[in-house]
Every structure is written in structure tokens, then in C-alpha cells.
Backbone as CSV, one residue per row, in Angstrom:
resi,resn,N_x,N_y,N_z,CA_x,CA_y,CA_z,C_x,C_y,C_z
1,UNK,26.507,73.292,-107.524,26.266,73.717,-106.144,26.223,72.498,-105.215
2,UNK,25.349,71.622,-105.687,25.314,70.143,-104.452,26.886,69.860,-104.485
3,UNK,27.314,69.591,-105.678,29.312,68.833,-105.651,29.900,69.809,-104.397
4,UNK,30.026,71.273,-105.155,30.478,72.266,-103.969,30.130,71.718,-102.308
5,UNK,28.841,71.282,-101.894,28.486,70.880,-100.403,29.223,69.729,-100.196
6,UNK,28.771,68.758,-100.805,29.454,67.303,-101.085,30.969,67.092,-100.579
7,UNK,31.775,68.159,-101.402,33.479,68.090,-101.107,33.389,68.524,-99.807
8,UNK,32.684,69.482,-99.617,32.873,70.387,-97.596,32.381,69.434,-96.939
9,UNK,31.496,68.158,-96.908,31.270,67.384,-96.358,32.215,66.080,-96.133
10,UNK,32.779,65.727,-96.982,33.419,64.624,-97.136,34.928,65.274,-96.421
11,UNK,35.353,66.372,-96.994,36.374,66.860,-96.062,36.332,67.087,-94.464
12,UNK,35.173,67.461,-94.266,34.669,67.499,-92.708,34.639,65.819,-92.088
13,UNK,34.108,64.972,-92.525,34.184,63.661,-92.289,35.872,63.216,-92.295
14,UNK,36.441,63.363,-93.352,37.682,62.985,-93.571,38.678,63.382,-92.533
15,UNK,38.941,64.328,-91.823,38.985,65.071,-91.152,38.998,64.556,-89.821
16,UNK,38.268,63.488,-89.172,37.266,63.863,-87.746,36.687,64.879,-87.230
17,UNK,35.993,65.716,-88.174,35.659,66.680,-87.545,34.159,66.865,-87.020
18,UNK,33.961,66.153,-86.344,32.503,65.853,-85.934,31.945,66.761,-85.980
19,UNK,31.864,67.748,-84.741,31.095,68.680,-84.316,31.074,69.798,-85.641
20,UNK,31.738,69.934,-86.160,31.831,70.778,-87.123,30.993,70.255,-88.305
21,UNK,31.252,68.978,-88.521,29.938,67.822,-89.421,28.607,67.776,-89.125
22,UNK,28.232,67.982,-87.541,27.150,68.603,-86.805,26.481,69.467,-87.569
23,UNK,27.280,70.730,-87.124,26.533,71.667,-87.311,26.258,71.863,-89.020
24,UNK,27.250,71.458,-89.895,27.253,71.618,-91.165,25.879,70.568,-91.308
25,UNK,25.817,69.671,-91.069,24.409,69.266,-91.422,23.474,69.751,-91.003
26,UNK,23.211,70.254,-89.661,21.915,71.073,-89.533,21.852,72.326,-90.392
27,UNK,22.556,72.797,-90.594,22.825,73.902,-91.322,22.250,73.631,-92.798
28,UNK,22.510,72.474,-93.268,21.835,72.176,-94.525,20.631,71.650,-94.928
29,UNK,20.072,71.028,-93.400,19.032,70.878,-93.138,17.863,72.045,-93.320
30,UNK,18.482,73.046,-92.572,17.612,74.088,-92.339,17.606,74.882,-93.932
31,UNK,18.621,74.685,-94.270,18.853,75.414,-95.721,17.473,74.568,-96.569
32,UNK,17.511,73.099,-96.700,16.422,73.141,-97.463,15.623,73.003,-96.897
33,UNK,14.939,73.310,-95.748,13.582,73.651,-95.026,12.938,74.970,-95.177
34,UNK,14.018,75.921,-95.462,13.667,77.109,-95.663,14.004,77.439,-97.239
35,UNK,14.113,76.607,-97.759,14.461,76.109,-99.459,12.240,75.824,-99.867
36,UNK,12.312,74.798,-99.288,10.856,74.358,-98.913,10.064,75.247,-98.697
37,UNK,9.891,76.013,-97.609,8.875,76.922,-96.831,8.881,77.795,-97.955
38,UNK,10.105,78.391,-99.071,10.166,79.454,-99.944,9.290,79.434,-100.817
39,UNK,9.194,77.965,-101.630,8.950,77.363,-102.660,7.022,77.520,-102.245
40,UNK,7.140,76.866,-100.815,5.122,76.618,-100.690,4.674,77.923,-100.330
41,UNK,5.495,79.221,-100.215,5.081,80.333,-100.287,4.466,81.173,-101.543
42,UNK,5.452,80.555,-102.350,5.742,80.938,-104.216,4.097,80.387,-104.322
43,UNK,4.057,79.515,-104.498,3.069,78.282,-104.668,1.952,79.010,-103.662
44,UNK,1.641,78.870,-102.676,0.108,79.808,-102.227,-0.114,80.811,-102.711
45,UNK,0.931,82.171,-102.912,0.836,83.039,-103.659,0.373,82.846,-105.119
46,UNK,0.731,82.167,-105.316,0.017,81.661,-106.719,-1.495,81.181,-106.810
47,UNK,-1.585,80.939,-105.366,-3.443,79.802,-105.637,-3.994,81.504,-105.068
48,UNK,-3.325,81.936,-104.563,-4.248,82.911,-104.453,-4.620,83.794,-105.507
49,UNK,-3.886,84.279,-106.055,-3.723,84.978,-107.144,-4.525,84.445,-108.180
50,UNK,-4.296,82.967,-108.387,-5.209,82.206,-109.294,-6.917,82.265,-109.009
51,UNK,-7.151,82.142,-107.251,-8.497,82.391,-106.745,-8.955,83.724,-106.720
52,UNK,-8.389,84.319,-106.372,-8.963,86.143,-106.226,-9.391,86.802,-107.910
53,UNK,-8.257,85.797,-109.368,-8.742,86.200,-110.159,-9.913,85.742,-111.108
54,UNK,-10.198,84.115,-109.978,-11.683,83.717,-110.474,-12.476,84.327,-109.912
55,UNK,-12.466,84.254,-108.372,-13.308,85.398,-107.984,-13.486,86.435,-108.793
56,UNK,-13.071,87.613,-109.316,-13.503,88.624,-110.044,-13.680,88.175,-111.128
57,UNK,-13.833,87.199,-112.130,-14.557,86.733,-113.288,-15.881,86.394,-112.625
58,UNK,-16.015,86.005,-111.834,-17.510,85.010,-111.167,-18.185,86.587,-111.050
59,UNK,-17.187,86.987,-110.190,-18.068,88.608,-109.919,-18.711,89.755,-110.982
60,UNK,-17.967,90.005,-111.761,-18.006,90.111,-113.070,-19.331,89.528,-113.908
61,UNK,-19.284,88.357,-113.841,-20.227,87.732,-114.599,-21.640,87.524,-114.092
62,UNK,-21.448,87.315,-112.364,-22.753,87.908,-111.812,-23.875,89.302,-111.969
63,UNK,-22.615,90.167,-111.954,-23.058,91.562,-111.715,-23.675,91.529,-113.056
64,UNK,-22.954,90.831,-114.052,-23.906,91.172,-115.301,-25.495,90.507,-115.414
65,UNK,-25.290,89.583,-114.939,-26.442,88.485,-114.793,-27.683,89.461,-114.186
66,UNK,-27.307,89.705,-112.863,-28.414,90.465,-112.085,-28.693,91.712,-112.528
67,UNK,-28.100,92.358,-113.039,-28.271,93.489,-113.860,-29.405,93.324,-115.055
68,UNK,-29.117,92.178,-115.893,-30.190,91.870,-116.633,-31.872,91.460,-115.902
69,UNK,-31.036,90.962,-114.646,-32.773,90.442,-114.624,-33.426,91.404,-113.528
70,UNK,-32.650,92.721,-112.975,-33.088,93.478,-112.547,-33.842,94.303,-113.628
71,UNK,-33.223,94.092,-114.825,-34.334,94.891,-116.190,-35.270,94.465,-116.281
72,UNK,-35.472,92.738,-115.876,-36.450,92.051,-116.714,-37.828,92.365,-115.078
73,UNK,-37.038,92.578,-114.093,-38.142,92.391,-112.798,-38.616,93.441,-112.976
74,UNK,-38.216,94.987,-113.133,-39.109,96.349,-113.699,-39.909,96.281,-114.413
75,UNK,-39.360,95.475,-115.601,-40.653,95.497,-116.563,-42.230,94.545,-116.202
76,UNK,-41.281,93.309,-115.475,-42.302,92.678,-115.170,-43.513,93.369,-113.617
77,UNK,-43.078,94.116,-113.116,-43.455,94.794,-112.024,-44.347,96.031,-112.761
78,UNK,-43.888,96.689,-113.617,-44.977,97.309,-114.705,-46.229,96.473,-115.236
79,UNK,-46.072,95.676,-115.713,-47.147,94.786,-116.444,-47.721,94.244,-115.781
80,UNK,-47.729,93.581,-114.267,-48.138,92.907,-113.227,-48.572,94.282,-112.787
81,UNK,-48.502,95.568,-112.627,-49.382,96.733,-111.907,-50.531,97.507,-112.845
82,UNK,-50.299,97.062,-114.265,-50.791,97.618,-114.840,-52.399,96.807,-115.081
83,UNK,-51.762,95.454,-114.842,-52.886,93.606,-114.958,-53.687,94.436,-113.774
84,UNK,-53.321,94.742,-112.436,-54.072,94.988,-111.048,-55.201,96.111,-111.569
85,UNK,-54.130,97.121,-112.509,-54.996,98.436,-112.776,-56.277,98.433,-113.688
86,UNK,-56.307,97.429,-114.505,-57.270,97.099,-115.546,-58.064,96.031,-114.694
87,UNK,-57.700,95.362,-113.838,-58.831,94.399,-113.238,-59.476,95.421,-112.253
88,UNK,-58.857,96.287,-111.447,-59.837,97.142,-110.485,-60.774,97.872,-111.372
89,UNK,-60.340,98.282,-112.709,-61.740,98.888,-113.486,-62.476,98.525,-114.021
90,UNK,-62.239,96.841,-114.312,-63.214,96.018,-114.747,-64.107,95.560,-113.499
91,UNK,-63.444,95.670,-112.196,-64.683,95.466,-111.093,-65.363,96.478,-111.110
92,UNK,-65.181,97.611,-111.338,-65.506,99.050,-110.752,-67.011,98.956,-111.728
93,UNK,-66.957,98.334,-112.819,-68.081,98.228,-113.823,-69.094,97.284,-113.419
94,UNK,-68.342,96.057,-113.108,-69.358,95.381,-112.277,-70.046,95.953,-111.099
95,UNK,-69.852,96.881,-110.618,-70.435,97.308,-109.637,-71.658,98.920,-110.008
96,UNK,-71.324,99.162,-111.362,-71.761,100.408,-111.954,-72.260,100.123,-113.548
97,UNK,-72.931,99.191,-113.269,-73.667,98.360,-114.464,-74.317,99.790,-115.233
98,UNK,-74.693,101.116,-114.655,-75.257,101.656,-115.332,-74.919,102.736,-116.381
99,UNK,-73.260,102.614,-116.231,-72.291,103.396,-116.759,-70.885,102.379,-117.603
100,UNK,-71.624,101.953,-117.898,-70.319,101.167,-118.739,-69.763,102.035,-119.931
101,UNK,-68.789,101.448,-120.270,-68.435,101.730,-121.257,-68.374,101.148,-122.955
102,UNK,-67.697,101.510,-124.083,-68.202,100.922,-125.208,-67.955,100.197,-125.482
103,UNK,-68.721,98.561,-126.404,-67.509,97.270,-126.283,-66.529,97.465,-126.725
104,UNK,-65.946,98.453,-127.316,-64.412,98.018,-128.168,-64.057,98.891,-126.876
105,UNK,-63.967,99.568,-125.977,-63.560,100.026,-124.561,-63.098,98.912,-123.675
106,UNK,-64.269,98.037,-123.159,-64.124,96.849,-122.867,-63.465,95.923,-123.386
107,UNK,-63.404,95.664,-124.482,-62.706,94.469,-125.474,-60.793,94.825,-124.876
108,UNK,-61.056,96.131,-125.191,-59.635,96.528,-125.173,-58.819,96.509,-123.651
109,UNK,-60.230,96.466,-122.709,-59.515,96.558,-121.216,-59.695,94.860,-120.905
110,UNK,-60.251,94.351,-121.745,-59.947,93.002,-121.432,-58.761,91.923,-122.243
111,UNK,-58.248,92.622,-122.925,-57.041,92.270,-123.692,-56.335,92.886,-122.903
112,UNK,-55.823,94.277,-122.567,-54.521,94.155,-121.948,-54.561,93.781,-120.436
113,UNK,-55.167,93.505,-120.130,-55.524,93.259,-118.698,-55.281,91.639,-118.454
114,UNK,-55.908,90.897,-119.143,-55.243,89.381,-119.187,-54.571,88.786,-120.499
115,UNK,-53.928,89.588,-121.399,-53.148,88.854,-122.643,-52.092,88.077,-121.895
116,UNK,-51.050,89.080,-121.185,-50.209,88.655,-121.079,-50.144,88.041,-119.635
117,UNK,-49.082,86.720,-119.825,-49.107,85.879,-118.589,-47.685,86.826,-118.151
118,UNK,-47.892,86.681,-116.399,-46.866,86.524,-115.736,-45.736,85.525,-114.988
119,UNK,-44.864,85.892,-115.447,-43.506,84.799,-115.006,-42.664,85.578,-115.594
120,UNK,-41.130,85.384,-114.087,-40.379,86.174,-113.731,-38.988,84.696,-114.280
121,UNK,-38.088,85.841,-115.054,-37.132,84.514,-115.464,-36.221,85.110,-115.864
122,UNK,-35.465,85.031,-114.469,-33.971,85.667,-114.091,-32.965,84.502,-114.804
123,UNK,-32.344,85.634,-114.947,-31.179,85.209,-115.306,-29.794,84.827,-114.495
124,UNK,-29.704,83.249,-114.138,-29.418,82.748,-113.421,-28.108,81.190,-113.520
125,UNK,-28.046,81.255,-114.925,-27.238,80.448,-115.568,-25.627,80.171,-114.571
126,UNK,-25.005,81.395,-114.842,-23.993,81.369,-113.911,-24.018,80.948,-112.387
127,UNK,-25.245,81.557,-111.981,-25.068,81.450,-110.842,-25.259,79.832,-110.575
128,UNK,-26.525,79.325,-110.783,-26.018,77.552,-111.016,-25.094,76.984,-111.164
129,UNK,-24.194,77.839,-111.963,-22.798,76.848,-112.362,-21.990,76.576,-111.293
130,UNK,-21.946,78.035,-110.648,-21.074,78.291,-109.218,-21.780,76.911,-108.355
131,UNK,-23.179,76.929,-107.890,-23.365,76.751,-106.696,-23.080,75.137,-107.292
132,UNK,-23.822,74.497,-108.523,-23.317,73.106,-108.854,-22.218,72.539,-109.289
133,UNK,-20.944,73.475,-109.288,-20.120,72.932,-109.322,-19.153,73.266,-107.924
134,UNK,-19.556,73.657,-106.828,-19.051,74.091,-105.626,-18.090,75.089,-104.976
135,UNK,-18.538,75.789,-106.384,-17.674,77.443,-106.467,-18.324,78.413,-105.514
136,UNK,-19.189,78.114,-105.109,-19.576,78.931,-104.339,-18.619,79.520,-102.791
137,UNK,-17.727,78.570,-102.612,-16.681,78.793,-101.534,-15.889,79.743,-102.020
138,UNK,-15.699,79.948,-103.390,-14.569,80.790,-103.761,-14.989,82.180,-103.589
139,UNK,-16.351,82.347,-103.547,-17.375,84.152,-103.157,-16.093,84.372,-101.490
140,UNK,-15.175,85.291,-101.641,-14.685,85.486,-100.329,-15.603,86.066,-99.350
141,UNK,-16.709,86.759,-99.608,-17.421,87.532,-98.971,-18.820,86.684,-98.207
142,UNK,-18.640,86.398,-97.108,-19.568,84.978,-96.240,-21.056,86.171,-96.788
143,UNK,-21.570,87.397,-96.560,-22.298,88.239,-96.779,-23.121,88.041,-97.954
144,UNK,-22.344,87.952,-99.198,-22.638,87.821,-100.460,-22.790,86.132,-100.975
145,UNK,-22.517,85.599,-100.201,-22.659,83.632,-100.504,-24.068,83.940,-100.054
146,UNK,-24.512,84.182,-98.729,-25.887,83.966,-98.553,-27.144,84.434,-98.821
147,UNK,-26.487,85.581,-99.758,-27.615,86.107,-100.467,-27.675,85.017,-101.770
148,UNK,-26.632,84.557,-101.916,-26.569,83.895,-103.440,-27.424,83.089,-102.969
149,UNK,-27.826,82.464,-102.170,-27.954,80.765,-101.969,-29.414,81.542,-101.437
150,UNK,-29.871,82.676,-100.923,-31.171,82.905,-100.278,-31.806,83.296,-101.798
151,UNK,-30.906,83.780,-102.469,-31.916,83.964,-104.065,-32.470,82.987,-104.775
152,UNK,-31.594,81.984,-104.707,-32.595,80.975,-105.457,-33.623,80.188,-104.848
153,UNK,-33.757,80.430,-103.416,-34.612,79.799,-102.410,-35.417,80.705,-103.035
154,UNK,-35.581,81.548,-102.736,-36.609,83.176,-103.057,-37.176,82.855,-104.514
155,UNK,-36.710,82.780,-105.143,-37.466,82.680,-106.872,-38.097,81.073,-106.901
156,UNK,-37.626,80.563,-106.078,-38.806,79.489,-105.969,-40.087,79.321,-105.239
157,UNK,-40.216,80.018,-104.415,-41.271,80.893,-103.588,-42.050,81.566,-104.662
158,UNK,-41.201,82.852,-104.995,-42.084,83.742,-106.474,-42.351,83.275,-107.303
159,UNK,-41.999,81.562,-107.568,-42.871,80.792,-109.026,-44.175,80.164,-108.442
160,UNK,-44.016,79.669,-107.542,-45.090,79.159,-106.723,-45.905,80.045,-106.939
161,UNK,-45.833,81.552,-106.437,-46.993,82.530,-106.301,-47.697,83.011,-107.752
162,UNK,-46.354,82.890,-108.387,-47.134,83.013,-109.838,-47.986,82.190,-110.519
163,UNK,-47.499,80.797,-110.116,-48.377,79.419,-110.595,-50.017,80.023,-110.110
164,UNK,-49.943,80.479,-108.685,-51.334,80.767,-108.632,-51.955,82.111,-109.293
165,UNK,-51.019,82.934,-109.549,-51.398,84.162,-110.559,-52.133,83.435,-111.977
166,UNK,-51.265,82.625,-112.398,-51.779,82.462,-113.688,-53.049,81.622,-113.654
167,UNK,-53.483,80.890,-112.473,-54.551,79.968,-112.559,-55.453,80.813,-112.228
168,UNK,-55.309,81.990,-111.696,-56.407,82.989,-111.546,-57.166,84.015,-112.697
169,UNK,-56.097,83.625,-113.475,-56.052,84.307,-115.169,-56.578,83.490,-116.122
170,UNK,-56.481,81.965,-115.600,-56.806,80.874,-116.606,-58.580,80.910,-116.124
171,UNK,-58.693,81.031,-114.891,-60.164,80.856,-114.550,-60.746,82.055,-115.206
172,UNK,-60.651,83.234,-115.233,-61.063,84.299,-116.101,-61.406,84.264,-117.675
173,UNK,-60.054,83.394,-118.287,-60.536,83.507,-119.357,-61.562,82.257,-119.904
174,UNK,-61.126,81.591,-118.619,-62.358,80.102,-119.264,-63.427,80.723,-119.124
175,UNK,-63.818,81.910,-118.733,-65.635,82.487,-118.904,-65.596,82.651,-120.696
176,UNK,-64.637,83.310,-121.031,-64.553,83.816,-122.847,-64.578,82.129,-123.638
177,UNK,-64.382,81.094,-123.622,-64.557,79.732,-123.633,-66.051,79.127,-123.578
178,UNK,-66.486,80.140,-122.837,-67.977,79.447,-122.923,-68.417,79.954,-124.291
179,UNK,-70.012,79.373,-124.473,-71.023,80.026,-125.522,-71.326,80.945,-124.454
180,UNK,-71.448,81.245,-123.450,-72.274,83.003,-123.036,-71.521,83.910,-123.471
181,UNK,-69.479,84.367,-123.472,-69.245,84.965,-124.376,-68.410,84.876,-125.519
182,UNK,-67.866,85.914,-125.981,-66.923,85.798,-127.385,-65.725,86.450,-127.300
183,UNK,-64.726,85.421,-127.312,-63.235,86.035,-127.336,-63.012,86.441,-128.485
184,UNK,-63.594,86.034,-129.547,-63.308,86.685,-130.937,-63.699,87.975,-130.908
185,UNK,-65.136,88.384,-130.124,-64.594,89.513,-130.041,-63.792,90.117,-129.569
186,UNK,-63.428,90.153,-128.544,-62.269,90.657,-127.848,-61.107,91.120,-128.829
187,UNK,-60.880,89.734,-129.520,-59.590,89.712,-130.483,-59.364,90.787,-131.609
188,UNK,-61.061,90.750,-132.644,-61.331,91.806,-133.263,-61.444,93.283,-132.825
189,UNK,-62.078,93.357,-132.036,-61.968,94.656,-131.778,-60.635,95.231,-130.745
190,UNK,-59.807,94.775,-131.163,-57.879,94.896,-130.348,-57.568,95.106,-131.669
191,UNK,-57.878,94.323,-132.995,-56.881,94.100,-133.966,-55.754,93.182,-133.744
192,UNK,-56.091,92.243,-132.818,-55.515,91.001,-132.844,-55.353,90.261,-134.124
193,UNK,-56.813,90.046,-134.501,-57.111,88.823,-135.286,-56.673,89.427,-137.043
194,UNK,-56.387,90.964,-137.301,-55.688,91.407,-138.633,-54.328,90.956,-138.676
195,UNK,-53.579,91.043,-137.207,-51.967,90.596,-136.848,-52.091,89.115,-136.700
196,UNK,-53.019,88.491,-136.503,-52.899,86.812,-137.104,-53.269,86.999,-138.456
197,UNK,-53.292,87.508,-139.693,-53.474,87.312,-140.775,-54.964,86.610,-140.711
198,UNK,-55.983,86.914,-140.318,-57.366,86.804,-140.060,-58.137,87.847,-140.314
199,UNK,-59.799,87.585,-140.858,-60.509,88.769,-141.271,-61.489,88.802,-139.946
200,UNK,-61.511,90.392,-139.515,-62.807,90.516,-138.670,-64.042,90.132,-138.895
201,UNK,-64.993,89.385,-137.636,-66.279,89.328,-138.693,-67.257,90.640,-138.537
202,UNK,-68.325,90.500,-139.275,-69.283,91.707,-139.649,-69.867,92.256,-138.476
203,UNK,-69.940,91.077,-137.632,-71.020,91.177,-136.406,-70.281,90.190,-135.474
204,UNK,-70.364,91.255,-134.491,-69.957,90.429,-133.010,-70.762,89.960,-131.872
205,UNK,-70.693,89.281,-131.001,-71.517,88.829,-130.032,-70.903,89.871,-129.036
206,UNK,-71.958,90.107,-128.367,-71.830,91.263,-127.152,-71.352,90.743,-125.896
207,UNK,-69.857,91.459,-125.084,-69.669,90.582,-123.705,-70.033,91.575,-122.983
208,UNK,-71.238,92.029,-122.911,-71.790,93.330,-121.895,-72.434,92.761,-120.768
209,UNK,-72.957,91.275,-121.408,-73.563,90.689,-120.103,-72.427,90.231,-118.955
210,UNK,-71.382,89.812,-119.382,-70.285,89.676,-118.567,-70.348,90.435,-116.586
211,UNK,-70.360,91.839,-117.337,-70.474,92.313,-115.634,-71.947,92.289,-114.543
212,UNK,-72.504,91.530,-115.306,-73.766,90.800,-114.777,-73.696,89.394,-114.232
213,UNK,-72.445,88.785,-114.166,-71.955,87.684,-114.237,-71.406,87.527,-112.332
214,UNK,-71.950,86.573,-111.797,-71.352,86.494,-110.252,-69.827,85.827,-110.497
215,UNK,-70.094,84.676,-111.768,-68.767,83.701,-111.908,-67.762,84.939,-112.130
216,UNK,-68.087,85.850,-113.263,-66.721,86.665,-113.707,-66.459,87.821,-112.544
217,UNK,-67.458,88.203,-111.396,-66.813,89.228,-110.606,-66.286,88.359,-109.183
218,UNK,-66.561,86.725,-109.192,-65.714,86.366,-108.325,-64.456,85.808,-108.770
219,UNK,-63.977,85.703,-110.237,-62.988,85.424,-110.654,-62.141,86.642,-110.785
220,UNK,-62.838,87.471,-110.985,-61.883,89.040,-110.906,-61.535,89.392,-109.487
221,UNK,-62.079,89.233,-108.910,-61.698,89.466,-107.350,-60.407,88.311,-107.179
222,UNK,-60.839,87.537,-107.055,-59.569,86.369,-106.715,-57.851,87.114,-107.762
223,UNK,-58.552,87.137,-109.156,-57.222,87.584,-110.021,-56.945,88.847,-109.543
224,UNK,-57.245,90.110,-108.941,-57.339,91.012,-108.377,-56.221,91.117,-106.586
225,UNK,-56.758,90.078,-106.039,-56.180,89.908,-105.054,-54.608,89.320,-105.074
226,UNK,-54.712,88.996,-106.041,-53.265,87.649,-106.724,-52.515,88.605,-106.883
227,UNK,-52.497,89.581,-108.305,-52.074,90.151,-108.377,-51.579,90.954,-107.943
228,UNK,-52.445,91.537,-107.115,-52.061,92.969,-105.626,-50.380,92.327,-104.645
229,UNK,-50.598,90.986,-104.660,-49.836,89.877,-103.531,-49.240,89.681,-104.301
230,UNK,-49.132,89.526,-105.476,-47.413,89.394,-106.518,-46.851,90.604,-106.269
231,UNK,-47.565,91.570,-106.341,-46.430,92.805,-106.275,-46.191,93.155,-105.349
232,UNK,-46.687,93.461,-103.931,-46.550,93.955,-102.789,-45.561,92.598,-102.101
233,UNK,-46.232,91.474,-101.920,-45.497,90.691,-101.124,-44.303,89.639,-101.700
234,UNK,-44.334,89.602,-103.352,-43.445,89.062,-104.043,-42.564,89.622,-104.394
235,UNK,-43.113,90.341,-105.964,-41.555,91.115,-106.776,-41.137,92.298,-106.177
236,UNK,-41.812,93.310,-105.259,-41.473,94.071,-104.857,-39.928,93.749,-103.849
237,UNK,-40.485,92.473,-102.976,-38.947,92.761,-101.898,-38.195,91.786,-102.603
238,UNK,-38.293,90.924,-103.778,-37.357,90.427,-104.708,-36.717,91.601,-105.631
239,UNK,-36.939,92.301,-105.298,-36.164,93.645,-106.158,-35.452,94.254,-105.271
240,UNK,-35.914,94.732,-103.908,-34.899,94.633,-102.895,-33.570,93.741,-102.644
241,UNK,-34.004,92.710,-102.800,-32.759,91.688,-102.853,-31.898,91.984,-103.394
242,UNK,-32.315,91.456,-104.871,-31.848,91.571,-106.163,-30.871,92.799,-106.273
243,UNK,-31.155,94.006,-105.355,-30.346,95.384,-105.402,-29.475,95.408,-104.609
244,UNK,-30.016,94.652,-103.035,-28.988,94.225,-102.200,-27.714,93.799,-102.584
245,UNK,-27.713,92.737,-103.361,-27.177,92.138,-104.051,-25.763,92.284,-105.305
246,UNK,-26.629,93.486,-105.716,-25.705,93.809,-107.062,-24.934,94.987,-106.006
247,UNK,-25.359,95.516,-105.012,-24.696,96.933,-104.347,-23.304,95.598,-103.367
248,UNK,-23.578,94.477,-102.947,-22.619,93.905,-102.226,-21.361,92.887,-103.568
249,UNK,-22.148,92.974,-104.762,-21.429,92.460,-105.833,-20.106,93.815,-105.979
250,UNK,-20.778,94.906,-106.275,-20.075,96.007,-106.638,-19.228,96.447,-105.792
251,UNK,-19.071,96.622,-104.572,-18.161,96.727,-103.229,-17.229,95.426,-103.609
252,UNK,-17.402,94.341,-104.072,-16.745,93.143,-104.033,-15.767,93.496,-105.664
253,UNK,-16.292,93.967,-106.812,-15.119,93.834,-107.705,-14.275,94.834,-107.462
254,UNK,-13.126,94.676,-108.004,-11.826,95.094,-107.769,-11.671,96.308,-109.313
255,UNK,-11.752,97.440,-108.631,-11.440,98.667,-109.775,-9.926,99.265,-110.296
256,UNK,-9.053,99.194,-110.998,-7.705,99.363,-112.197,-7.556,100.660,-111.792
């Protein structure tokens, strides 16, 4: 094909045929300009194609992400309401010293009520990868970038609040730490201490004096209040998000 141009050129020259040499060169000019323009068309079509189909892997792999830790924020939103529900009835005793209930009653509302610690731990792997390796431009959706980037602001806020959840839990149980009472009991009468491969003992020390205690009903109040403010003003509108989120993920992948 070039030889073919080559001879029409050299004959046009050979020739004097200027104007006609003119135009035959612009003419070939434009031929590979629009040879060019074809080629960087081919070629964007391609980065796009290449981007739109990382985009839907990223998307993809998000939606799964938040999906999981929308499981893990329910459960944790259960156990954090249930911590509130067992501390309001352990005040309710402090205040009704004359109606308590039996120690293995107590033992048992004081095991599930502070066994377990709270902390929220999303699943977030991917999404780091994006924002530290500067994928985050590739989210086409400006909507859905700023939720990405307002979520991890947000779960650093909700660790903070938890840091003080748990120090409100740690001050509680440092009363069971003293000699006034006995976490062993507690433990025994749960059946804790059979699931550590441990024997109950014969006789327990009594934590009845407990709700006689100013230290333990101002430490229940404080863990009381914590708790109420993890769920209402924390995980609750982090679950909002979090839904926000997966509903602007799902509008965003692309359905076959």
C-alpha cells in the first residue's frame, strides 16, 4: 500500500504537477490524521472498557464486604441492647434492695450483661485497598466516593465511643477484683468455670452486698448511659449509612 502512494507521488512530481502534488499530499495528510484519531478511538474504547470492568469488580467486591459487616453491626446492635437491658435491671435492684433476686439470678445477670466486650469490626479490607492505592477515582459515581471516604471517617468516631464503652465495663468489673466481691462466683454459678475444665467450689462468697454499693450503682449508671449512646447515637445511624451505601452500591452494578 505505501509503494502504491509512493509511485502516484513520484509520478505527480515527475510530471510538474504541482497543484495536483498539493492536494495529493494534504490528502495523505489527512488520511493519516484520521488513520490516528481511529486508532486513539480504538484505544479509549479500550481504557474504558478496561475501567468500567474494574469498576464492577471493586463494586462487586464492596457490596460483598458491606454486606458482611452489615451482619456483623445487627448482631452487634443486639448484644449492645441486650448489655443496656441487663444493666437497667441491675439498677432497678439497686434501688429495690428489698426484692432482689437469687444469687445464681444475679450471677447470671451479671455475666451476660458484662462478659462480652463491645467492638464493631467491619469489614473493610478492600475498601483500603481502593482508597490506598488511589482507586478510589475509578468509583464513577461522585455520590458513592463520598460515602466511601465518610465511612471510614465514621468508624473512627464509633471506636472512640467504644473505647469509652469498654472503660465503663472495665470500671464495673474492677468492683468483682476486689476482696468485697467474688467473680468466681459469678463464674460458677453461669457454669463458666465447668467450660474452663475447672471444679466449682462448695461454698461461695455472696455479691448481694453489691447493690448496697454507691461505687457499683455509680459505675452502672455511667456503663448504662454509654451504652444507651452506642446505640442511639453510634451504631444505629452507622447502619443507616452502611444501608445507604450498599442501596447506592446496588444501583451502581451492572445486571446480564
Amino acid at each position: 500500500m505505501i509503494s502504491f502512494f509512493r509511485r502516484i507521488r513520484k509520478g505527480l512530481v515527475a510530471n510538474n504537477n504541482l497543484s495536483k502534488y498539493l492536494l495529493y499530499a494534504i490528502g495523505e495528510i489527512v488520511l493519516v490524521v484520521i488513520g490516528i484519531l481511529i486508532a486513539l478511538a480504538i484505544n479509549n474504547r479500550q481504557e474504558r472498557r478496561a475501567l468500567a470492568a474494574k469498576e464492577q469488580t471493586y463494586l462487586a467486591g464492596l457490596q460483598e464486604e458491606f454486606t458482611t459487616s452489615q451482619r456483623k453491626l445487627k448482631e452487634l446492635i443486639t448484644v449492645n441492647h441486650q448489655n443496656f437491658e441487663g444493666a437497667k435491671q441491675l439498677l432497678g435492684f439497686v434501688s429495690h434492695t428489698d426484692s432482689l433476686p437469687t444469687e445464681g439470678e444475679v450471677s447470671e445477670l451479671l455475666y451476660t450483661t458484662l462478659a462480652l466486650d463491645i467492638a464493631f469490626n467491619p469489614n473493610n479490607s478492600l475498601l483500603h485497598e481502593i482508597i490506598n492505592s488511589g482507586s478510589l477515582k475509578d468509583i464513577s459515581n461522585p455520590r458513592l466516593r463520598i460515602q466511601l471516604t465518610n465511612w471510614i471517617a465514621t468508624i473512627e468516631d464509633v471506636t472512640k465511643q467504644e473505647d469509652d464503652l469498654r472503660m465503663q465495663r472495665e470500671h464495673l468489673l474492677n468492683l468483682f477484683r476486689s476482696d468485697a466481691y467474688s467473680l468466681r462466683t459469678v463464674i460458677d454459678q453461669t457454669g463458666i468455670t465447668e467450660q474452663l475444665g475447672m471444679t466449682p467450689l462448695p461454698i461461695h462468697q455472696s455479691n448481694m452486698a453489691v447493690f448496697e454499693s454507691v461505687a457499683f450503682e455509680n459505675s452502672l449508671l455511667m456503663f448504662l448511659l454509654t451504652t444507651q449512646a452506642m446505640e442511639t447515637a453510634h451504631y444505629e445511624p452507622l447502619l443507616v449509612a452502611l444501608e445507604e451505601i450498599l442501596v447506592t452500591i446496588s444501583e451502581e452494578i451492572e445486571t446480564e
